[in-house]
C-alpha positions as CSV (number, residue, x, y, z in Angstrom):
1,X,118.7,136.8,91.7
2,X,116.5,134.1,90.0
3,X,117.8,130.7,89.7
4,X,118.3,130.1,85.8
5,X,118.3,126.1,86.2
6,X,115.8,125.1,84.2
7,X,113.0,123.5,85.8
8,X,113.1,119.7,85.8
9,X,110.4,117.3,83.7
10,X,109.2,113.7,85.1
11,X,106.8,111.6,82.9
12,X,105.5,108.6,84.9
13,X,104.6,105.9,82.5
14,X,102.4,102.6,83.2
15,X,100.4,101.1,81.0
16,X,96.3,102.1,82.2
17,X,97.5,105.7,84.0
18,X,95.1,104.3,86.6
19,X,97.2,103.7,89.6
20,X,100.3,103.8,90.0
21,X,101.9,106.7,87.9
22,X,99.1,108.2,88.6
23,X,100.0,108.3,92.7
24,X,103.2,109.1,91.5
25,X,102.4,111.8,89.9
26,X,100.4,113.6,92.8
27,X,102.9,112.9,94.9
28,X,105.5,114.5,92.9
29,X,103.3,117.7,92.1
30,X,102.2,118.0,96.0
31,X,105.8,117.4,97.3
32,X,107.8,119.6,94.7
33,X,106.1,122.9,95.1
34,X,106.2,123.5,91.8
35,X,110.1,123.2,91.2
36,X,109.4,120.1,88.9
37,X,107.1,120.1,85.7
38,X,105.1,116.6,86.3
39,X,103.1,114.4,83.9
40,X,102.2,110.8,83.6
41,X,100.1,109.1,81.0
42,X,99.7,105.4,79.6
43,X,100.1,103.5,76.1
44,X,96.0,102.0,77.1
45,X,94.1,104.2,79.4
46,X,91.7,103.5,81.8
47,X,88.7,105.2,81.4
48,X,89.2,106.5,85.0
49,X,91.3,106.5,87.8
50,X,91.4,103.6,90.3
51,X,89.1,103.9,93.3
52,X,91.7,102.5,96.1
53,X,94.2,104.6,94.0
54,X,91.9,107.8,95.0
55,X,91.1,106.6,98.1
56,X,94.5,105.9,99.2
57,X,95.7,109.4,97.9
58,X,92.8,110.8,99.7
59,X,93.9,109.5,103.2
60,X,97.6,111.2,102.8
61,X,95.3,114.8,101.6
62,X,95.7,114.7,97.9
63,X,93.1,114.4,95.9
64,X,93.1,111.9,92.5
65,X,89.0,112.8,91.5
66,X,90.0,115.5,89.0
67,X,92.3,113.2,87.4
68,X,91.9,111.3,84.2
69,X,94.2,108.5,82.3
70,X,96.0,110.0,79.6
71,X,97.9,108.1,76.2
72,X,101.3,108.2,76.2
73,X,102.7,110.3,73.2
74,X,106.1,110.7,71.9
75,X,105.7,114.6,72.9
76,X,105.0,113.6,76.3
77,X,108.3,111.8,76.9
78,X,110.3,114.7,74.6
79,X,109.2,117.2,76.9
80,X,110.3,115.3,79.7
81,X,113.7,114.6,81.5
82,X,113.7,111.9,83.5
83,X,110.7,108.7,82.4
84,X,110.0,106.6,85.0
85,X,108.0,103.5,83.8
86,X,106.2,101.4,86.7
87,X,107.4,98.1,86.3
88,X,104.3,97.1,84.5
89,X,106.5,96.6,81.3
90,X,105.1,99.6,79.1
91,X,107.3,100.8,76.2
92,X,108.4,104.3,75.5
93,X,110.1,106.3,72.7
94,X,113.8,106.0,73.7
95,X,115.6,109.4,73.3
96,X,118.7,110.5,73.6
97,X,119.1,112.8,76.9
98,X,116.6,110.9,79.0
99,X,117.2,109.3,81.9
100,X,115.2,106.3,82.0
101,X,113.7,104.3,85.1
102,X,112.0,101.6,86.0
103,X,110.0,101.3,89.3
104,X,108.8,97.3,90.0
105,X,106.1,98.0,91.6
106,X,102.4,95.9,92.7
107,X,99.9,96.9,90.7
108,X,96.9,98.0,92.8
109,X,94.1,97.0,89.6
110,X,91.6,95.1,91.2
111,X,92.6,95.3,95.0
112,X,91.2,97.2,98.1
113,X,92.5,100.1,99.8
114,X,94.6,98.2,102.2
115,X,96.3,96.4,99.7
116,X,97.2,99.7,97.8
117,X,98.1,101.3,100.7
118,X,101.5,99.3,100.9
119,X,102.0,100.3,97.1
120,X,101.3,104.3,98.1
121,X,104.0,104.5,100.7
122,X,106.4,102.7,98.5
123,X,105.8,105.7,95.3
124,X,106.0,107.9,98.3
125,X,109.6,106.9,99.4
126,X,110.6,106.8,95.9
127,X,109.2,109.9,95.0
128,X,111.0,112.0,97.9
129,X,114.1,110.0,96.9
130,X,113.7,111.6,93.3
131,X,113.1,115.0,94.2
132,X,116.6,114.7,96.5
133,X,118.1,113.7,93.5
134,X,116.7,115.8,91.2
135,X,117.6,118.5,93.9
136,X,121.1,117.6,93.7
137,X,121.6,117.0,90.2
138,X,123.4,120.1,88.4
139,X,122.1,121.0,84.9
């Protein structure tokens, strides 16, 4: 018997897809197992992901190199369910039958690893908090 839920959409949003929704993206994808459809993307991308990002993703066995900051579209966040924003104040379309949400987070541009590190754990706890709740919300 196949579960005829559809599968759940999460669009992280900051504003350079560098960092941040980046992480939180990876972490999403790697913890899911495929149950949740995951993008992120940015209103001005970088022209490539953060190092300490990458490095930090690296030390918890995901890796970022493959990734690449993409532009926010109004497609992006109408495919999605749930828009998470970073706390870096980036704008998105608002549409109805979204659940909107905004993460304050650091933003690791210009820092080390060790500063970033902090900032990973934090997406981390946030992102298994999401999937439980995902998990748990009926369709």
């Amino acid at each position: 018997m196949s579960d005829a839920r559809p599968k759940p959409s999460v669009l992280f949003v900051c504003v350079h897809n560098a960092g941040r929704s980046q992480m939180a993206a990876a972490f999403l994808t790697h913890l899911a197992g495929g149950r949740i459809e995951v993008r992120s993307a940015g209103s001005a991308p970088a022209d490539r992901i953060n190092p300490a990002a990458v490095a930090a993703m690296a030390e918890r066995g995901i890796d970022l190199t493959a990734e690449i900051p993409k532009l926010l579209t109004a497609e992006a966040v109408r495919a999605s369910d749930v828009v998470i924003t970073m706390g870096c104040g980036d704008t998105c379309p608002v549409l109805p039958g979204r659940t909107y949400l905004d993460w304050r987070l650091d933003d690791p541009a210009g820092r080390g690893v060790d500063a970033v590190r902090p900032i990973r754990d934090e997406i981390e706890r946030r992102v298994r908090a999401l999937i439980a709740n995902l998990a748990a919300t009926p369709s």
